[in-house]
Structures are given as C-alpha cells and as structure tokens.
C-alpha positions in Angstrom: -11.0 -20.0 -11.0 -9.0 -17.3 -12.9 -9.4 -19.2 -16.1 -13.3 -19.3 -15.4 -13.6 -15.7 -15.2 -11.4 -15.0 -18.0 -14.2 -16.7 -19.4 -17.0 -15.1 -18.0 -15.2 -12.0 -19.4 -15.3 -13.2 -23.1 -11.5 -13.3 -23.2 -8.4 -16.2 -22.8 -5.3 -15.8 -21.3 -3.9 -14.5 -24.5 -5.7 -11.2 -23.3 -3.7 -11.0 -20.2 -1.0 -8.6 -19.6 -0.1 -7.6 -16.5 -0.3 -9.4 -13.2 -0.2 -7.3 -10.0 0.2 -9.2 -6.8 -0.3 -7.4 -3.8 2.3 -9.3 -1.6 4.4 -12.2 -1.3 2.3 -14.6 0.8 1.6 -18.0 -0.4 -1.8 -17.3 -0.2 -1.4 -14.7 -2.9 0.8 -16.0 -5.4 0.5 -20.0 -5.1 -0.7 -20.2 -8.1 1.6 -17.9 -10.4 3.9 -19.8 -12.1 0.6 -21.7 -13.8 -1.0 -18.4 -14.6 2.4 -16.9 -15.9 2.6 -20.4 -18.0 -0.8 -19.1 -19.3 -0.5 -15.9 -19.8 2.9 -15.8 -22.2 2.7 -12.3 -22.9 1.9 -11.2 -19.4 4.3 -9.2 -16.7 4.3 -9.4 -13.2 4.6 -7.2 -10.7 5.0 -5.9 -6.8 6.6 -4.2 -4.3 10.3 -4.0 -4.4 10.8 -5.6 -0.7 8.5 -8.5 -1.3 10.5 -10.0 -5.0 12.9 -11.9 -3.7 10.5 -14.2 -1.8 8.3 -14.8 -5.2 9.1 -17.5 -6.8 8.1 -16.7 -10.8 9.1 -18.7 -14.1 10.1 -14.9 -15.4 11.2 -11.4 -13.8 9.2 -9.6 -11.5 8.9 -6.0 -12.2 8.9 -3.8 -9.0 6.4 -1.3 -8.8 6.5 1.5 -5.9 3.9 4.1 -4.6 2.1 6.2 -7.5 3.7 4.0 -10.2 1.0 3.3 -13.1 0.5 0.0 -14.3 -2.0 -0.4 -17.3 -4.0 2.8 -16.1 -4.3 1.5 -12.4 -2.3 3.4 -9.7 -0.1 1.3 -7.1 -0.4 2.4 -3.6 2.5 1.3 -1.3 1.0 0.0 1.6 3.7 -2.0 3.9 2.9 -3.0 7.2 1.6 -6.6 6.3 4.6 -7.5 4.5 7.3 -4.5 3.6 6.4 -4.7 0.1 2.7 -4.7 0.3 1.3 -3.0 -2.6 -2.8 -1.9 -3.1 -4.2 -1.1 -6.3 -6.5 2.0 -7.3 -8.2 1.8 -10.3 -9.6 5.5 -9.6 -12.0 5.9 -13.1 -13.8 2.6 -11.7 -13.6 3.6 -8.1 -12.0 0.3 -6.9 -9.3 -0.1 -4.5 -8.0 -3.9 -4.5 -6.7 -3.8 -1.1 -4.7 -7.1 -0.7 -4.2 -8.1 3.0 -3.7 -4.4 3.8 -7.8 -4.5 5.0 -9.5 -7.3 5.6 -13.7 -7.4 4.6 -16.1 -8.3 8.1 -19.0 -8.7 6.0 -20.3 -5.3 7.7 -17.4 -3.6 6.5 -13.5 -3.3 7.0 -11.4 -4.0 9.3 -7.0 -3.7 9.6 -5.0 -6.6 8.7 -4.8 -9.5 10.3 -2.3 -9.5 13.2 -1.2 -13.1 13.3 0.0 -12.4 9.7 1.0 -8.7 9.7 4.7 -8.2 10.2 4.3 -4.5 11.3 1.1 -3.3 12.6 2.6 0.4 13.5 3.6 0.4 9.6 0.0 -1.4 8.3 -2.5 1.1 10.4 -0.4 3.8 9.1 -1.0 2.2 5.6 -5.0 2.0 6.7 -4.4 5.8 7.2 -3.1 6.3 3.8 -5.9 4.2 1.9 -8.8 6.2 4.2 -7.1 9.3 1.6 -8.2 8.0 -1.1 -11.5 7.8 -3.1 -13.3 4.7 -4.3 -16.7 3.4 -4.0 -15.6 -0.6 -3.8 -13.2 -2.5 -1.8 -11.8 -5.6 -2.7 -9.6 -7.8 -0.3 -7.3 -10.8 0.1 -9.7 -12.2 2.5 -13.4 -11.4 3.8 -16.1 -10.1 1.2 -15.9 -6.8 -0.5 -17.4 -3.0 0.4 -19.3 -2.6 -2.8 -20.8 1.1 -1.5 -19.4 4.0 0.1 -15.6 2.3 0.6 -13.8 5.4 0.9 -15.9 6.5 4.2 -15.8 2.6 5.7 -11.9 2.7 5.5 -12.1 6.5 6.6 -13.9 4.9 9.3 -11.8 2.1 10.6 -8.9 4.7 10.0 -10.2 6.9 12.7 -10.6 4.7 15.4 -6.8 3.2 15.3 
C-alpha cells in the first residue's frame, strides 16, 4: 500500500526520507523493517518512551514535543502509549493524529480505551491537540476530518 502511493505520488522509495511513527503498536509499525529495507536513505523516528519496544533494522531517532522533522512539527501526545507522538504539518493544515483520536465517521472521538495505557494522560493529550490549528485530521483508525478539524477536536475536548 505505501509502495502504491509512492506511486500515485510520482516518486519511489529512493524519495523517502524520514519515517515518523506515531507509537510503538504493532499496528503501527508492522511493517517497518520492509519499508526501512526500501527506503535506504530514510530515518526513523518517535517518541523517546516508545524506542525500545520498535524493533527497526537501523537506529531510531527520538523526537520530543516541538521538535521539527522535515518542516513538520512533533506534538507529544502520551496517554495511548508514553511515547505517543502527533504530527502537525501547520502550512498544510494537517494534524496526523496516530491513535491519540480516533475518526467516527461524523467526527472524532478520544482513543480507544481497551488500547490506551493512560486515559487521564491521553484526554489531557486530546486537550493539547484541541490548541492547535488544522483543517484535516488523519488517524490510526476510523476515517479522517477533512473540514473544520481544529473545532471537531476543540469539540470532543470540551466535553471530557
């Protein structure tokens, strides 16, 4: 599927970079070490507390709250795992969520609770992202907020 849209993008895996994973759940990075076999020239990244349960071919970089990585801007958002990460790409105006939101199909809703290893920590994360300003929303599960993001997390915010 990555391959495919690297594609649909014009561009091979020669083109890739960086890879940002929001967290450390299977889900997430299952397929790493083949995209990382790909992508030769590419480094990945998260959230300090998640690393050590990522198994990559190569070193993953940690990345922390407000770091920039190729113009995008990491947003710390633990709660779901401790080293949740989000990612802002504020000239765009999309906020790739992970698992700390999760798309209804009507709009946004927290994270999961079966899978969330703090909720105190992730609605207080939900709280942080309802700050920011973007007009999409992408998530780890559920489809995406493609108007008005910032007011549907603002939203869900209020009424934890």
């Amino acid at each position: 599927d990555i391959e495919r849209g690297l594609e649909a993008a014009g561009v091979g895996w020669d083109a890739v970079g960086h890879v940002l994973l929001t967290h450390k759940h299977d889900d997430h990075i299952g397929s790493l070490t083949d995209v990382l076999d790909r992508a030769t020239d590419a480094t990945p990244y998260a959230g300090e507390a998640d690393i050590a349960a990522i198994n990559a071919p190569r070193p993953v970089t940690a990345v922390a709250d407000d770091d920039r990585v190729f113009g995008l801007r990491i947003v710390a958002t633990p709660g779901h795992t401790r080293g949740h990460i989000a990612v802002l790409d504020p000239t765009g105006g999309v906020l790739v969520a992970g698992d700390a939101l999760v798309g209804t199909g009507d709009g946004v809703e927290g994270p999961d609770r079966r899978f969330t290893d703090d909720m105190d920590t992730a609605h207080e994360s939900v709280r942080k992202l309802a700050g920011l300003t973007f007009t999409t929303v992408l998530f780890g599960h559920g489809a995406p907020v493609e108007r008005d993001g910032s007011a549907a997390v603002a939203a869900l915010a209020e009424r934890l």
